[in-house]
C-alpha positions as CSV (number, residue, x, y, z in Angstrom):
1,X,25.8,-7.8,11.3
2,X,23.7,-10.7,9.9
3,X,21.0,-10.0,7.5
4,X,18.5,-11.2,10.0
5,X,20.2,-8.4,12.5
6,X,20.0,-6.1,9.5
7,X,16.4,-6.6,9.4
8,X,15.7,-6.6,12.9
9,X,17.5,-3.6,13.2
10,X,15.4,-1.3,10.5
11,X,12.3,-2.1,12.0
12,X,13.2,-1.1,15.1
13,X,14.2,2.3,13.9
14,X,11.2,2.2,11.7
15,X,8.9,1.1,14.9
16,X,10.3,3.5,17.6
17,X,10.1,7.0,14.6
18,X,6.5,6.2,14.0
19,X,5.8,5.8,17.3
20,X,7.3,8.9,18.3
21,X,6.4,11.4,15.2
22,X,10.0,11.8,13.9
23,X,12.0,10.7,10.8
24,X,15.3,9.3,10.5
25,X,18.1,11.0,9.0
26,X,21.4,8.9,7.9
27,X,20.4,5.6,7.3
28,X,23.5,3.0,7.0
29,X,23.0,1.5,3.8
30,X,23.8,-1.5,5.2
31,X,20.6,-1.3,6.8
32,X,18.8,-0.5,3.0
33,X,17.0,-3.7,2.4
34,X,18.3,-5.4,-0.8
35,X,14.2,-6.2,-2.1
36,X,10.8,-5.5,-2.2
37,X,10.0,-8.5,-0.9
38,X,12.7,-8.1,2.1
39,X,11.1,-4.4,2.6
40,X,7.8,-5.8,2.9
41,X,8.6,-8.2,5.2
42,X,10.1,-5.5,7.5
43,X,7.2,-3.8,7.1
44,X,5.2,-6.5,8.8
45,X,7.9,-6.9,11.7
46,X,7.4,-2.7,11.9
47,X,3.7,-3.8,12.3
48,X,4.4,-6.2,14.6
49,X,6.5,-4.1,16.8
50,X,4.1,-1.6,17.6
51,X,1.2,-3.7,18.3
52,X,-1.4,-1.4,16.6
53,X,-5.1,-1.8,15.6
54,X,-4.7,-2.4,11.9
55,X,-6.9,-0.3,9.2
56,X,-5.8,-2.1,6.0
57,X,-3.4,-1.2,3.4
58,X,-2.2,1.7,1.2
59,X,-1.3,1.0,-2.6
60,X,0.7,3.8,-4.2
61,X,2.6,4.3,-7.9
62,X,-0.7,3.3,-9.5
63,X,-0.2,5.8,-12.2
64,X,2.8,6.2,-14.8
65,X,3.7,9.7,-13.5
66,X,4.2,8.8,-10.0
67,X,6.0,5.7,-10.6
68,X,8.4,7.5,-12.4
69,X,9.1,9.8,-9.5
70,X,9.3,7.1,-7.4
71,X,11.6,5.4,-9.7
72,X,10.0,2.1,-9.8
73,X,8.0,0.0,-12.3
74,X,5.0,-0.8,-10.4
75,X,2.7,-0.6,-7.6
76,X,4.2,-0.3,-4.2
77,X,2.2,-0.6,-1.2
78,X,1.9,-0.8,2.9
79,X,0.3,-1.2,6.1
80,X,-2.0,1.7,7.9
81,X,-3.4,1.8,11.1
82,X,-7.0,2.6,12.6
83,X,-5.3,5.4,15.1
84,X,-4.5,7.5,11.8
85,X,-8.7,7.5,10.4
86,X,-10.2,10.5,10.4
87,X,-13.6,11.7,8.9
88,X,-13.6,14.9,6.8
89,X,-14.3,18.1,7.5
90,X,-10.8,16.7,9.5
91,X,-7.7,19.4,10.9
92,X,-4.4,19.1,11.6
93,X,-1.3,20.7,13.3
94,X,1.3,21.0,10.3
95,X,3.7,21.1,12.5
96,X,3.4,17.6,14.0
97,X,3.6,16.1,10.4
98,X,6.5,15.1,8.2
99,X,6.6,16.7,4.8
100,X,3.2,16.0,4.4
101,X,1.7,15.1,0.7
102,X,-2.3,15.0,-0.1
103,X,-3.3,12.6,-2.7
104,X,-6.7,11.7,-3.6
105,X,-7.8,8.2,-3.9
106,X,-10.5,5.9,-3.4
107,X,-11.1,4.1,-0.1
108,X,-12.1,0.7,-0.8
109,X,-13.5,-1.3,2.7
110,X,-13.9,-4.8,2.2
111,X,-17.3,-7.3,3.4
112,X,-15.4,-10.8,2.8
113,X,-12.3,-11.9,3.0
114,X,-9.5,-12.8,0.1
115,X,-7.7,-15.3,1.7
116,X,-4.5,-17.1,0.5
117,X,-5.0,-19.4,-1.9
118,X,-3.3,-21.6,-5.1
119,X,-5.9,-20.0,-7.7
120,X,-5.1,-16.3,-8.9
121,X,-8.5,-13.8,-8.0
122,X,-10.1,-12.6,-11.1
123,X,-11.8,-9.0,-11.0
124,X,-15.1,-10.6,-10.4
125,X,-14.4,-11.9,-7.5
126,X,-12.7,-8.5,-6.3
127,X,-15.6,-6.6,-6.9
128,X,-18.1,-8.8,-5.0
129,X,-15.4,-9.1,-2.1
130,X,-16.4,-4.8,-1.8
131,X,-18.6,-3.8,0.7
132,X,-18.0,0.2,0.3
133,X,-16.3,2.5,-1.3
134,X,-15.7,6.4,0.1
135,X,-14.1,9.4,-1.3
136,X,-10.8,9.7,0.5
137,X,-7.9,11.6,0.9
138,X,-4.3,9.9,2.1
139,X,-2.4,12.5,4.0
140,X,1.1,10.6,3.1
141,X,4.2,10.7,5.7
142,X,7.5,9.2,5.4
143,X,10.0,8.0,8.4
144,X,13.0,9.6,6.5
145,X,12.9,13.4,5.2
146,X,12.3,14.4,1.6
147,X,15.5,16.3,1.0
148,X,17.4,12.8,1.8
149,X,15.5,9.7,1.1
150,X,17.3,6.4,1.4
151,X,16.4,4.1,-1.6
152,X,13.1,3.0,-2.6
153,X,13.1,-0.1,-0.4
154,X,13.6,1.4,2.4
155,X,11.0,3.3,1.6
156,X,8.7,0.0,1.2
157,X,9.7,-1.2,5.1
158,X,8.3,2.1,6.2
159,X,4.8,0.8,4.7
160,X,5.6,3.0,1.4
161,X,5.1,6.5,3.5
162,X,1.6,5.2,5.0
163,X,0.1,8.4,7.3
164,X,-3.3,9.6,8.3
165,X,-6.5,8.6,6.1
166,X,-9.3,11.1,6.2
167,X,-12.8,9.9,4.9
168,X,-14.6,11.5,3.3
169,X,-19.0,10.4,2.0
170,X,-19.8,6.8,0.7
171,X,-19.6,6.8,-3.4
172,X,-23.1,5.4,-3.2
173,X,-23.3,3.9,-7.1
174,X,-19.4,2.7,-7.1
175,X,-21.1,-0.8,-9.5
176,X,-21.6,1.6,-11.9
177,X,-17.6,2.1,-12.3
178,X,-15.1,4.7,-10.8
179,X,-13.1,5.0,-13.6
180,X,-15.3,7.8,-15.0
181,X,-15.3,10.1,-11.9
182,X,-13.5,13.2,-12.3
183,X,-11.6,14.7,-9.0
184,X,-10.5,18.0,-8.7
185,X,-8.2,19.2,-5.5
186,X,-8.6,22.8,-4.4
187,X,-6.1,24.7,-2.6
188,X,-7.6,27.8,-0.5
189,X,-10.1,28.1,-3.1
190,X,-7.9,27.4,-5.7
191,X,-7.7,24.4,-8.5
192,X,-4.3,22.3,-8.3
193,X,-4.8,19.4,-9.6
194,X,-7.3,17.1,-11.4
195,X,-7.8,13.2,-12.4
196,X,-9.9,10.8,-12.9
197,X,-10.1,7.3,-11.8
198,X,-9.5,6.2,-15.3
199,X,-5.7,7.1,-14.5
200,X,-5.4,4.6,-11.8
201,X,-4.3,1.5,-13.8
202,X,-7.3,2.1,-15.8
203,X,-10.1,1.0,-13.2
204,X,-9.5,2.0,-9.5
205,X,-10.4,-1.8,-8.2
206,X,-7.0,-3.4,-10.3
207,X,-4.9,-1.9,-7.9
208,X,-7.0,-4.1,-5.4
209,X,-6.8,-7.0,-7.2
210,X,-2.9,-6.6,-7.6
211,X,-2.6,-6.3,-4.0
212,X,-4.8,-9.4,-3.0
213,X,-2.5,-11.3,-5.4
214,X,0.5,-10.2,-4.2
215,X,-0.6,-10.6,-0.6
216,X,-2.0,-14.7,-2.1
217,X,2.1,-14.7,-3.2
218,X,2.9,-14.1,0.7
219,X,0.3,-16.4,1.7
220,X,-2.5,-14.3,4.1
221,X,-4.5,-12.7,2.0
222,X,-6.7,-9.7,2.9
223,X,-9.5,-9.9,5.3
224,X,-12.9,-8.1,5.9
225,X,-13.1,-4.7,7.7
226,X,-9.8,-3.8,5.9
227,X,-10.0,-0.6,4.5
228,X,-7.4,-0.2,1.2
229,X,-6.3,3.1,-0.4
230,X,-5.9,2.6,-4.3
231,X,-3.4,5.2,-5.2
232,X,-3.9,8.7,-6.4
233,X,-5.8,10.2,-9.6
234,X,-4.1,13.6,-8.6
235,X,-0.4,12.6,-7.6
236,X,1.7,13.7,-4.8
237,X,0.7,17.5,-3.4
238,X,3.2,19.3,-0.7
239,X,0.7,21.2,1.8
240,X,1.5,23.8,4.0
241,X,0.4,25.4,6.9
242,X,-2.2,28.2,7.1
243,X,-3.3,25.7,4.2
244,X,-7.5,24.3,3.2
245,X,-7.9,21.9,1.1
246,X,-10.9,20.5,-0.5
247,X,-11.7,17.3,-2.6
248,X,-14.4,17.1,-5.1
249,X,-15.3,13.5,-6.1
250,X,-17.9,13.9,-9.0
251,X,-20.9,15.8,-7.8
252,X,-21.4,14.8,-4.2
253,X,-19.1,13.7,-2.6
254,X,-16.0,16.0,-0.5
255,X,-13.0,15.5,1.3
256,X,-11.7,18.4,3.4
257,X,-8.6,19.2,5.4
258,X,-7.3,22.5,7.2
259,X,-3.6,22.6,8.9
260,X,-3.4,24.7,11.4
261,X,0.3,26.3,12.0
């Protein structure tokens, strides 16, 4: 098989499981894509295949701890869709998802466009490209099963494990800086995890900057109305169902989720 069949072939597989709720168990290697780059671009074919309204994008490994369980040395990131936003309090049917992880991140929508271009973007320019920021929780799913996942880039052409977005209120003063707000994720009452958006590379609007230069190294860009999820200041959570989980961005702002059996 050529590598253009090879191609072909995974994002068909990857097209057709997402479009009917299942994962795929035994992947040929052969089929494994042999970069990021080649993963990404499969991505885009997966994207193409299905023909869906898009949302934006999803950036993930933005901190140290979750790119070492993900084995890789940077960001990672993929396409999402406008069928999988939801607005918190949101529920779901655990039983329809596939090994479902919360992580709590900042949705970041944008006002103007980043197009491609020959000049890198500078932080500035990111930041007045924002038109809103809301608390957000990214209800991850991957295409292959968590007790047998196929190499990371694999992983990439399934959009990095994109899945259902809930929304939660605007962060109304996000110009004053995210890094300092503190997020805590309770589980049926109970603390789990904590952050701050400090952990995300530092400042939760350099992931978005690293993705509108790598999309400027693929030559489109990013475009207004696109919504992008900046990775998570409280890593990867299993859920379960019977389970209610609640996000607390700073003082005022929630994110809430019950799965129903």
């Amino acid at each position: 098989m050529s590598d253009n069949a090879k191609r072909d072939e995974l994002a068909r597989r990857l097209a057709d499981a997402r479009a009917e709720g299942r994962q795929i168990t035994g992947l040929d290697p052969e089929l494994v894509p042999t970069s990021a780059d080649d993963a990404y671009r499969i991505n885009a074919k997966v994207a193409d295949l299905l023909g869906w309204a898009p949302l934006g994008w999803k950036i993930a490994a933005t901190t140290e701890a979750v790119r070492t369980k993900l084995k890789t040395d940077g960001p990672i990131y993929g396409r999402t869709f406008q069928r999988f936003k939801h607005t918190s309090p949101a529920r779901f049917q655990h039983s329809t998802l596939l090994d479902p992880l919360v992580e709590c991140e900042f949705f970041v929508t944008l006002k103007t466009d980043l197009p491609a271009r020959s000049a890198p973007w500078s932080l500035d320019e990111i930041t007045a490209a924002v038109g809103a920021v809301h608390a957000g929780i990214e209800l991850a799913e991957c295409r292959f099963p968590a007790h047998a996942l196929p190499p990371l880039p694999a992983i990439l052409a399934d959009g990095s494990a994109s899945g259902n977005y809930i929304f939660g209120r605007p962060i109304e003063d996000w110009q004053s800086g995210l890094a300092g707000i503190a997020v805590r994720l309770e589980v049926d009452g109970v603390e789990r995890r904590r952050g701050t958006g400090a952990e995300v590379m530092g400042d939760p609007l350099l992931p978005l900057l690293w993705l509108a230069e790598e999309r400027r190294r693929f030559g489109d860009g990013l475009k207004a109305g696109e919504t992008i999820s900046t990775g998570s200041m409280t890593g990867m959570l299993p859920v379960r169902a019977g389970q209610h989980v609640l996000a607390r961005f700073g003082a005022d702002a929630e994110v809430e989720i019950t799965f129903d059996p």
